[in-house]
BASEZA-896683 format. One line per 2 residues: number of its first residue (from 1); their letters; for each residue x, y, z of N, C-alpha, C. Coordinates in steps of 0.05 Angstrom, whole numbers. Example, Ala and Ser with C-alpha at 12.3 -4.5 7.8 and 13.67 -1.06 7.14 Angstrom:
2
1 = as = 264:-114:156:246:-90:156:264:-66:156  257:-45:142:273:-21:143:258:1:157
***
This chain:
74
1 = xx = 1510:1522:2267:1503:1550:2264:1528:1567:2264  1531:1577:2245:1552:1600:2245:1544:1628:2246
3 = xx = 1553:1649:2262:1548:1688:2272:1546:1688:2237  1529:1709:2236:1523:1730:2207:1540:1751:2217
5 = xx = 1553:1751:2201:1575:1777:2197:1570:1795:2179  1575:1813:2188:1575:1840:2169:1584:1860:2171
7 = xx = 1601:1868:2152:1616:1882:2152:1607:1909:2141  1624:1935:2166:1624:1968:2158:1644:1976:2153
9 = xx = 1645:2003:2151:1667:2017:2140:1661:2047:2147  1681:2060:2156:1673:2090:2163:1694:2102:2162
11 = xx = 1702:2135:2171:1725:2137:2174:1735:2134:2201  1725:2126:2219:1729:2122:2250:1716:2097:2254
13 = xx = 1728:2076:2275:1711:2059:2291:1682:2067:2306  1684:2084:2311:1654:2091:2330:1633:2105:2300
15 = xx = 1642:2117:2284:1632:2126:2252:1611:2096:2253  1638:2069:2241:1633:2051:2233:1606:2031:2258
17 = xx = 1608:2033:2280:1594:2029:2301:1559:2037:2293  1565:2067:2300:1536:2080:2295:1525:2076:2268
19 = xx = 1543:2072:2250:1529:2061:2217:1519:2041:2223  1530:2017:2237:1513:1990:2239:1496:1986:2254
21 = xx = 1489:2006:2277:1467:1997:2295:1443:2022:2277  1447:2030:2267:1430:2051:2240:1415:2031:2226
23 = xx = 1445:2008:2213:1423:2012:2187:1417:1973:2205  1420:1964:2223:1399:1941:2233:1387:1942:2256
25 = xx = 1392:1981:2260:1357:1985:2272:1370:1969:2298  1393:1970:2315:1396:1959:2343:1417:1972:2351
27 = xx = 1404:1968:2385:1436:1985:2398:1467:1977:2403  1475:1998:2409:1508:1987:2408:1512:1957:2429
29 = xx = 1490:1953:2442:1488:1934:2468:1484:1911:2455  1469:1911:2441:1464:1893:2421:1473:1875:2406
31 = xx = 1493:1888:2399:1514:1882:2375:1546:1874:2386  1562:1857:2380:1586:1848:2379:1593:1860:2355
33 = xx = 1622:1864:2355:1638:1874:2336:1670:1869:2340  1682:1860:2316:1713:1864:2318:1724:1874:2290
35 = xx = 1744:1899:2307:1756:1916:2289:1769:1895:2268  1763:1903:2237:1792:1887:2217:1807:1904:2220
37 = xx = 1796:1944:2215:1815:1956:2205:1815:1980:2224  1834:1995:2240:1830:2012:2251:1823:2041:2245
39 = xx = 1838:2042:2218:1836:2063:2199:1863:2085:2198  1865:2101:2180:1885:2119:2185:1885:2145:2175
41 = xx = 1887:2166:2179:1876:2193:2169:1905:2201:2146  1925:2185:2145:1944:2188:2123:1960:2218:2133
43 = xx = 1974:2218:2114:1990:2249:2124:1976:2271:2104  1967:2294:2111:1960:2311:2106:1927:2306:2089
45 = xx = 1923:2284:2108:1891:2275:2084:1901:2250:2065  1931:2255:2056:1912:2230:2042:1934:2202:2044
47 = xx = 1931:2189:2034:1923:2154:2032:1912:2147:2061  1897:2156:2057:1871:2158:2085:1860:2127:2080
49 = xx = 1857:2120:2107:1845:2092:2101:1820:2081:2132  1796:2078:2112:1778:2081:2123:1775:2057:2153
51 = xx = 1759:2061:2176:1758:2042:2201:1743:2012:2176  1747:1984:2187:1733:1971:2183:1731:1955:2212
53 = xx = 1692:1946:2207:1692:1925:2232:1677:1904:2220  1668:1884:2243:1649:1864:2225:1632:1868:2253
55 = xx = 1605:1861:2251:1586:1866:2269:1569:1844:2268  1556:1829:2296:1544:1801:2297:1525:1808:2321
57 = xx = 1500:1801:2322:1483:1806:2335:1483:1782:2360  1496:1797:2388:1500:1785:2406:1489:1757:2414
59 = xx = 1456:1761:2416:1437:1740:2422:1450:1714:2404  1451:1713:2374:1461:1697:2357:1492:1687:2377
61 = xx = 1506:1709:2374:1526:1694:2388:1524:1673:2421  1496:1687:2428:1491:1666:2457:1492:1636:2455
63 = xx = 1472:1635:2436:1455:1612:2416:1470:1597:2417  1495:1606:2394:1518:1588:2381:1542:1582:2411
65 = xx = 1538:1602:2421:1555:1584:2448:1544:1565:2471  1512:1563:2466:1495:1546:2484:1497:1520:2470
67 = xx = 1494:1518:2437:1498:1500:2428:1521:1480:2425  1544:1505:2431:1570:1488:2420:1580:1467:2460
69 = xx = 1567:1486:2473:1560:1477:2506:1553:1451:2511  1519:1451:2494:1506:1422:2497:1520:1400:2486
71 = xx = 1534:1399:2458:1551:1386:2443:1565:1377:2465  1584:1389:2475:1606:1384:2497:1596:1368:2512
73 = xx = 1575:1375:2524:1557:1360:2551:1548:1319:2530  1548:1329:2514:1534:1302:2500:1557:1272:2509
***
């Protein structure tokens, strides 16, 4: 079993945060995330470059570490 990843984009990390617990409908508690991109507001506006994260629904991550556990135990 491998985490479903998915990836946001905003102009802020916390932007990018509240977009993903929006659009799959769960709370920030919910959800794992690691920054790719932190973002950067550029000088005077521009070559502005947007936050990126990837976001994985915790429980999934339980799963895959109970599993990779039992393996071990075998």
């Amino acid at each position: 079993m491998e985490l479903n990843k998915q990836r946001f984009e905003a102009k802020t990390v916390e932007e990018a945060i509240t977009n993903a617990t929006v659009s799959l409908g769960m709370t920030s508690d919910e959800l794992g995330y690691e920054v790719i991109e932190k973002g950067s507001s550029g000088f005077l506006g521009l070559n502005s470059k947007n936050a990126v994260i990837e976001v994985w629904k915790k429980a999934d991550e339980e799963k895959l570490l109970a599993e990779e556990a039992a393996k071990k135990e075998e």
